[in-house]
N, C-alpha and C positions, 0 to 999 in steps of 0.2 A: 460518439468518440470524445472522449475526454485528452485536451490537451494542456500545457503550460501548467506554471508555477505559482505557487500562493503561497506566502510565508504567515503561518496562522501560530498563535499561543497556545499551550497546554493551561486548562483554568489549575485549579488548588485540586478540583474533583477530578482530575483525568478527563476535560469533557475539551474536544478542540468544534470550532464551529465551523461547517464544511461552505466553502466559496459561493454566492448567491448564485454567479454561473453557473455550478453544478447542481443545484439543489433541483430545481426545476426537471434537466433529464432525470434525476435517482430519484423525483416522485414520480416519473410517468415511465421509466422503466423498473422499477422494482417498489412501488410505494412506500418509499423511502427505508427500504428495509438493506443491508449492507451486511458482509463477511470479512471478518478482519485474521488475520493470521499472518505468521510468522515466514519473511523472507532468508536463503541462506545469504544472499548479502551484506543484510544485518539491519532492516528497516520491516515495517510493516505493510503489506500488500490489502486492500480495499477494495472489497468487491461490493457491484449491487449483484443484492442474492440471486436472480437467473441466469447471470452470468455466474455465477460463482459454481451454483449447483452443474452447470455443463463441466466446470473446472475439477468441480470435485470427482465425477465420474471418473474422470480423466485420471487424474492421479491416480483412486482407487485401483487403477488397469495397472498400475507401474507391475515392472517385474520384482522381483522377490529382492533383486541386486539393489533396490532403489527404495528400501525399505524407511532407511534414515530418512531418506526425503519427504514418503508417506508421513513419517511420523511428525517431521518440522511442519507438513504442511498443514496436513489433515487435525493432527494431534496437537494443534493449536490454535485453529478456529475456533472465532464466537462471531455469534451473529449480536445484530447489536442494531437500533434503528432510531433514524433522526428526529430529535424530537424537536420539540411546536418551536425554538429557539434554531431548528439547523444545525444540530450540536450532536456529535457521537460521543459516549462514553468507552475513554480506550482503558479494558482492563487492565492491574494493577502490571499482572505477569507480562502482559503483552508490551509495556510502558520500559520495563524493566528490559526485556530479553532486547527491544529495541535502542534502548536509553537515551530513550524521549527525554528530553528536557522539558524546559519551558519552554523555550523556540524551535519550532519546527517546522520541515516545509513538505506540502502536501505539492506530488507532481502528476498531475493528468499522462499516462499511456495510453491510450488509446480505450478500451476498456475496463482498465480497472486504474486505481492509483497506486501510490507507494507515498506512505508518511516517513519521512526522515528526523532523525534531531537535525535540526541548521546548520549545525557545528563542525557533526561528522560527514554530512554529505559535501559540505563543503572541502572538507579534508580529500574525502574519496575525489569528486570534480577536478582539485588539485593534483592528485596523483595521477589520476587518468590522463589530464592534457599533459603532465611530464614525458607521461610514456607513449607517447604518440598513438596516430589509431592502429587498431589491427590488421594486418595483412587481411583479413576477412572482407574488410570494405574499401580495400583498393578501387573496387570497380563502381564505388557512389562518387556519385558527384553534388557537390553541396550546390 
């Protein structure tokens, strides 16, 4: 399970270097092999590939209705894998559709991650505690 926040830099080549605490599980659960593809929130979502491939099944099953989703998700996957540095290469399109900067922060979910630009997730964090939580989680208790 992957948790918490790491505020890591995008190099010149697109390459961010993934947290020494995580490196370790993503060589002994996927040997260091990862799927990167495009969130509708507007960030990039980071799988180690056997998780990803259960993921991908999944999707593939979506109904006909759910087809844009297919395409965000499926239709812009790359796999991509840590080299001898700890370092992913984020493609150019993936960099762009997300608008990675130079500062970004990579957040542990459980499973997989999510790479943000710093800038905007801090914008979104901002908005969300405005609008207080959802009716949905009335029933958590922190």
């Amino acid at each position: 399970m992957f948790q918490g926040s790491s505020a890591l830099t995008l190099d010149a080549k697109g390459r961010v270097s993934i947290p020494t605490r995580h490196r370790d599980a993503l060589m002994m659960q996927a040997e260091g092999r990862l799927t990167l593809t495009r969130h509708p929130d507007g960030c990039l979502l980071i799988y180690p590939r056997p998780t990803w491939e259960v993921k991908r099944e999944q999707i593939a099953a979506f109904p006909m209705q759910a087809r844009a989703l297919q395409r965000l998700l499926l239709g812009n996957a790359q796999d991509v894998e840590l080299d001898s540095a700890g370092r992913i290469l984020i493609a150019p399109e993936l960099r762009t559709a997300a608008a990675l900067t130079r500062e970004v922060m990579l957040l542990g979910l459980g499973a997989h991650f999510e790479l943000w630009d710093a800038a905007v997730l801090a914008q979104r964090e901002q908005e969300m505690l405005a609008q207080g939580m959802p009716e949905v989680l009335n029933q958590f208790s922190f």
